[in-house]
C-alpha positions in Angstrom: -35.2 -167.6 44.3 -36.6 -164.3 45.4 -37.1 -161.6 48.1 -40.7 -162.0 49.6 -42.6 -159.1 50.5 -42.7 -157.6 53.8 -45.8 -156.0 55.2 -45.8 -154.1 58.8 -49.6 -155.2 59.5 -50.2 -153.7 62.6 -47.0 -152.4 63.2 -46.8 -148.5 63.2 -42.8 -147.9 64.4 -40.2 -149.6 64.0 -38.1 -151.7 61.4 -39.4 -155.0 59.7 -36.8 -157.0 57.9 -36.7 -160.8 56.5 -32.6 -161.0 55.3 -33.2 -159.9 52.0 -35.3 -156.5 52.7 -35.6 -154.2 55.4 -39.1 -151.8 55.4 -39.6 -148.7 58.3 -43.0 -149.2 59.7 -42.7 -145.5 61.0 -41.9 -143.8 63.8 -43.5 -142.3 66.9 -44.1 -138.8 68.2 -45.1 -136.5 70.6 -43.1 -138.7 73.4 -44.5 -141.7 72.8 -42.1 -144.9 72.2 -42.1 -148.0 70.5 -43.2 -151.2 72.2 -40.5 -153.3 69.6 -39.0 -153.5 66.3 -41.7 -153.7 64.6 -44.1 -152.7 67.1 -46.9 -150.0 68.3 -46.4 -146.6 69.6 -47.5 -146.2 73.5 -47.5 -143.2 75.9 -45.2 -144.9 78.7 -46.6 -143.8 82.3 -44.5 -141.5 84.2 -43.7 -141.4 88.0 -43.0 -138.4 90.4 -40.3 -140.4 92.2 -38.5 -138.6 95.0 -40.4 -135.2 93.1 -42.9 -133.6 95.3 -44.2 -130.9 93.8 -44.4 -129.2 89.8 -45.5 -131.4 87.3 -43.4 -134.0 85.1 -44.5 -134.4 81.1 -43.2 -136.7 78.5 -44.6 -134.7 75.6 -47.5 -137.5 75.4 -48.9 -137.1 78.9 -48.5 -134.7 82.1 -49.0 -135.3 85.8 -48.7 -133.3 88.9 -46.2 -134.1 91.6 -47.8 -131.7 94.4 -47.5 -128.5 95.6 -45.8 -126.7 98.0 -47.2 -125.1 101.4 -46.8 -123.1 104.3 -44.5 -121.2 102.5 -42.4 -123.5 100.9 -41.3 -123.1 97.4 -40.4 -125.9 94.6 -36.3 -126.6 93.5 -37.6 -127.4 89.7 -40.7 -128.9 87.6 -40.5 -131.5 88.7 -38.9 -131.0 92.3 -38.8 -131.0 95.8 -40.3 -128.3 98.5 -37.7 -126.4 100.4 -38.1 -123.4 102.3 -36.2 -120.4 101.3 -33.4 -118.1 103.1 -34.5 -115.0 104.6 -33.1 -112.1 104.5 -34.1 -108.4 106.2 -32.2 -106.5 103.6 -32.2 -102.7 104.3 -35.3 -103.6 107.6 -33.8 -103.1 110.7 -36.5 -104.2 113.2 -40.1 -106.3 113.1 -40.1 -110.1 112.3 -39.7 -111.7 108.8 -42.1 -114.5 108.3 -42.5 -116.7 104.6 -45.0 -119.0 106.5 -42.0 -121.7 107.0 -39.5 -119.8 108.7 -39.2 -116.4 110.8 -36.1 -114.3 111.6 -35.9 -111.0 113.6 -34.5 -108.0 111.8 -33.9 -106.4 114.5 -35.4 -103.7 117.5 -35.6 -100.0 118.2 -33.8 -98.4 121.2 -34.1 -95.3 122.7 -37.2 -94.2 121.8 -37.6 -95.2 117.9 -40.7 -97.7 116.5 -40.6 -99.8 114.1 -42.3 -98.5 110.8 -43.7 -101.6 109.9 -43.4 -105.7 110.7 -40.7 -105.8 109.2 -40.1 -101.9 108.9 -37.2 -99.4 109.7 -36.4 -97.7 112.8 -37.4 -93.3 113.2 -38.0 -91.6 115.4 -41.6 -90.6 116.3 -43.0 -86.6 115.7 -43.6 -85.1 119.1 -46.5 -82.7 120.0 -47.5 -80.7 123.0 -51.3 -80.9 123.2 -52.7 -78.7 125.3 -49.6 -78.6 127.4 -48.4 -74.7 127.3 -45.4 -75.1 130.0 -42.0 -77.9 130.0 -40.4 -80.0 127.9 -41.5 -83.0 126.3 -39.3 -85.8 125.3 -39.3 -89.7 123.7 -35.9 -90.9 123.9 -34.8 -89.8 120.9 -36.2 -86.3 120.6 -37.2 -83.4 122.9 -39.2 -80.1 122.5 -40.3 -77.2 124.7 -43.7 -76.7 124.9 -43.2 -72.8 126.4 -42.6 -71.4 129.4 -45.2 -69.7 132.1 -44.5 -65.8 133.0 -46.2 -63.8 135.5 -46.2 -65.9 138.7 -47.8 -68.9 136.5 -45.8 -71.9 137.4 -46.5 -75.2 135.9 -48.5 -78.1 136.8 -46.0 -80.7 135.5 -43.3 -81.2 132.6 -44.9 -81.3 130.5 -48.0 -79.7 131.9 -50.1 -76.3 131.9 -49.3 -72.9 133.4 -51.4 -72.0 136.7 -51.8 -69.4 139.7 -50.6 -70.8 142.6 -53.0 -69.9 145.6 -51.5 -67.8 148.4 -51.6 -68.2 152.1 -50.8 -65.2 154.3 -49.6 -68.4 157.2 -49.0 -66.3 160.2 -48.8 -62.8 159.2 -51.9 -60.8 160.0 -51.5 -58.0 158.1 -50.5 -56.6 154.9 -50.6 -57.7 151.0 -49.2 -60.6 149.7 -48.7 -61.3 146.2 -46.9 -63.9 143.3 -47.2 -62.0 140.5 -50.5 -63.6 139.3 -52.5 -63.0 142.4 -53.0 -60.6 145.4 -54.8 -61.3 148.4 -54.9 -59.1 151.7 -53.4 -60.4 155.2 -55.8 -57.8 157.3 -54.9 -54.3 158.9 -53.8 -53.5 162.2 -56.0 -51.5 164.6 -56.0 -49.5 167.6 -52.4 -48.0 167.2 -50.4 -50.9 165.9 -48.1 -51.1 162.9 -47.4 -53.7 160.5 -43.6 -55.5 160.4 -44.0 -55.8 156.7 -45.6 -56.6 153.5 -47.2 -59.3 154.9 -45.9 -59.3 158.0 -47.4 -59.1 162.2 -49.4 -56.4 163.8 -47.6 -55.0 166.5 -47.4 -51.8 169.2 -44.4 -49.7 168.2 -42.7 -48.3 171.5 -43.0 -45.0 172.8 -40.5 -42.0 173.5 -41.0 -39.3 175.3 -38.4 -37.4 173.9 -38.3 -33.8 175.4 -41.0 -33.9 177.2 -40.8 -34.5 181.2 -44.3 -34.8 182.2 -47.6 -35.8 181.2 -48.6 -39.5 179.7 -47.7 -40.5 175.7 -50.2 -42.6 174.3 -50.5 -44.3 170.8 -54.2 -46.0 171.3 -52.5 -49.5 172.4 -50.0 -48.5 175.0 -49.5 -45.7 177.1 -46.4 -43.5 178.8 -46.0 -41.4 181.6 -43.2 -38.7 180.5 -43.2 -37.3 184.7 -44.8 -35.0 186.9 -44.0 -31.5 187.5 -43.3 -30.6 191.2 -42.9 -27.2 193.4 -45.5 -25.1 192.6 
């Protein structure tokens, strides 16, 4: 009796044995896997499954199993799409967006905007322009922008410093002024005097006084002071 050869033929993995001797016929790499024992080495074919996105490799082969969109992000390689918690961190106003999901961080009150979407809240820099007179104010902050002297008063708050006009109305004589301006209300002629500064043109009363005879006249009115009788 004896032990007959063995021979793998074809075979490259596995074992090959007859009872009475056992040979390797080798074994497979790289991820591939052996069809029997004794048999060939094969790449088996891989499937994604419930994977939908990163790619799945057996050492021998790789495929993709998608990708992710709108903002969505993969759980592994393989994995699954799932879109990620938000968060606003130190942002207190503006709208967080990853393309999947949006939150608000928040809004600015009483006169503070947003520095950005999403930003933090400040409050805005004021300046006055042109505007020389009032105060200007945002809500959150307020600054004079000067006062008007002279008579100037101003044109709005904030606003600019004018002259006013004058109008003498009903007094007819005199000088009216603001501080800023001066116009004339008119003299008064033929004897009459002026109630003020402006004021009305009017005939002042006459006195005789000591005298007892004769007429007092001032141009707009006239007085008879008596007659003197008996020679």
């Amino acid at each position: 009796c004896y032990c007959p050869a063995l021979s793998c033929g074809s075979n490259n993995c596995g074992s090959l044995t007859n009872g009475c001797n056992t040979i390797s016929c080798g074994t497979c790499s790289g991820g591939n896997v052996c069809s029997g024992s004794p048999g060939t080495c094969y790449c088996p074919a891989l499937s994604c499954g419930s994977n939908n996105c990163g790619s799945l490799t057996n050492g021998c082969n790789t495929i993709s199993c998608g990708t992710c969109t709108g903002g969505n992000v993969c759980s592994g390689s393989p994995g699954t799409c799932y879109c990620p918690g938000l968060s606003c961190g130190s942002n207190n106003c503006g709208t967080l967006s990853n393309g999947c999901a949006s939150t608000s961080c928040g809004t600015c009150s009483g006169g503070n905007v947003c520095s950005g979407n999403p930003g933090t809240c400040y409050c805005p820099a004021l300046s006055c322009g042109s505007n020389n007179c009032g105060s200007l104010t945002n809500g959150c902050n307020t600054i004079s922008c000067g006062t008007c002297s002279g008579g100037n008063v101003c044109s709005g708050s904030p606003g600019t410093c004018y002259c006013p006009a004058l109008s003498c109305g009903s007094n007819n004589c005199g000088t009216l002024t603001n501080g800023c301006n001066t116009i004339s209300c008119g003299t008064c002629t033929g004897g009459q005097s002026c109630s003020g500064s402006p004021g009305t043109c009017y005939c002042p009363a006459l006195s005789c006084g000591s005298y007892n005879c004769g007429t007092l006249s001032n141009a707009c009115s006239s007085k008879s002071c008596g007659t003197c009788t008996g020679g």
